[in-house]
C-alpha positions as a printed Julia matrix, in Angstrom:
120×3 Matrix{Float64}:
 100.01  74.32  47.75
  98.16  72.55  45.11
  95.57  69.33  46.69
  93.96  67.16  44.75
  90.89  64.81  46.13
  89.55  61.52  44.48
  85.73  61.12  44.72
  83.17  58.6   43.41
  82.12  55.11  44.63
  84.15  52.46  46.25
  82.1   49.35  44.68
  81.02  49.44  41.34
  79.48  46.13  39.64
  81.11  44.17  36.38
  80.02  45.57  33.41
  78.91  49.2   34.63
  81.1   52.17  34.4
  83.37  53.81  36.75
  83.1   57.19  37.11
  85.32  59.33  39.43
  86.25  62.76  39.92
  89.22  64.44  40.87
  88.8   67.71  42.8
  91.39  70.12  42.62
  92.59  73.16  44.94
  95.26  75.6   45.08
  95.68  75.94  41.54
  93.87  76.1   38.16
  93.48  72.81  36.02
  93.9   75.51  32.78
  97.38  76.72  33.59
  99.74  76.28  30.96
 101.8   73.47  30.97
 100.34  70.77  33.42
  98.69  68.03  32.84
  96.04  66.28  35.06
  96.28  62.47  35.56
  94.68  59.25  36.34
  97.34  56.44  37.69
  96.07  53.23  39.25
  97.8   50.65  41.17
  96.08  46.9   41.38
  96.49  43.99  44.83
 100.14  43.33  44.42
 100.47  45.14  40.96
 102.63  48.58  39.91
 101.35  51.24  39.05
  99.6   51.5   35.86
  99.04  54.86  34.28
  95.72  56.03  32.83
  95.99  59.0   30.78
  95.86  62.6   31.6
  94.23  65.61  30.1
  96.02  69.02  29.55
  95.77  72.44  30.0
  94.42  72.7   26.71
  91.53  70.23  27.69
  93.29  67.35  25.07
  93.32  64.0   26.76
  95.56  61.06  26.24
  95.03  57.88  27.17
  97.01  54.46  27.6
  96.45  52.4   24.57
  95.67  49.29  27.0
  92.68  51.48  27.83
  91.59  53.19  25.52
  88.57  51.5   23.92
  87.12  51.93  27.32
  88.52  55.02  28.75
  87.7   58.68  29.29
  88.87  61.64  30.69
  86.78  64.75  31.01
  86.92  68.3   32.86
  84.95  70.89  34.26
  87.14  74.06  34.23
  84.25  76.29  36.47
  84.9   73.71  39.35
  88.46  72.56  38.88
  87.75  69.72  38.41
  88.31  66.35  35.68
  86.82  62.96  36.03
  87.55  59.53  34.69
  84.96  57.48  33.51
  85.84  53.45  32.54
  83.4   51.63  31.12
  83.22  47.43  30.92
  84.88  46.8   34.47
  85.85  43.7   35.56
  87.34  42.51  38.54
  90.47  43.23  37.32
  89.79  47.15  37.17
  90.19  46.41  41.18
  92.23  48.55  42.36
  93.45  51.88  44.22
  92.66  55.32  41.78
  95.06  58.32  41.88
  94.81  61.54  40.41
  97.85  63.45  39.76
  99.37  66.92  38.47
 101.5   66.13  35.82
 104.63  68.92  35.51
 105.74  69.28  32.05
 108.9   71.43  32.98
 110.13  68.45  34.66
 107.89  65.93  33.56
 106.95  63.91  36.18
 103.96  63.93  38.75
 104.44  66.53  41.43
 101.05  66.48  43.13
  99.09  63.5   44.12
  95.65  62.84  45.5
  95.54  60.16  48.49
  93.77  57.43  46.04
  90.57  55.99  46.28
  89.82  52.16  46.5
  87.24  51.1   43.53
  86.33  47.61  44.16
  84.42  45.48  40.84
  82.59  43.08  42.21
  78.69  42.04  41.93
């Protein structure tokens, strides 16, 4: 049973970065055709995907994000992190991490989420 656990602070201020990390366990963030995923849903928003990075270690992210937006791994720990730089209030909001399934392409596995807060 794959699990996947956000980490990182809950309050960050405007204009710093938000970094978080996404722990996985119960499977391998290098097996072949899954991707790993950041998703984020804001007060009384939907859910607004992030971008994800692969197997292969190749990320993609939204184009609404992009000029601001990383995604990294660390393949000895299982583990891939999101880092956001230039928040605002607006990057309020809950953080999920994700396994994304490319045989059916959807996300199968979800972390709990993690409430990042932007305020000074």
């Amino acid at each position: 049973q794959v699990q996947l656990q956000e980490s990182g602070p809950g309050l960050v201020k405007p204009s710093q970065t938000l970094s978080l990390t996404c722990t996985v366990s119960g499977g391998s963030i290098t097996t072949s055709y899954y991707g790993w995923s950041w998703t984020r849903q804001a007060p009384g928003k939907g859910l607004e995907w992030m971008g994800v990075i692969n197997y292969d270690g190749i990320a993609y992210i939204s184009p609404s994000l992009e000029s601001r937006t990383s995604i990294s791994r660390d393949t000895s720990k299982d583990q891939f992190s999101l880092q956001l730089s230039s928040v605002t209030p607006e990057d309020t909001a809950v953080y999920y991490c994700a396994r994304h399934n490319y045989y059916f392409d959807y996300e199968d596995y979800w972390g709990q989420g993690t409430q990042v807060t932007v305020s000074s």
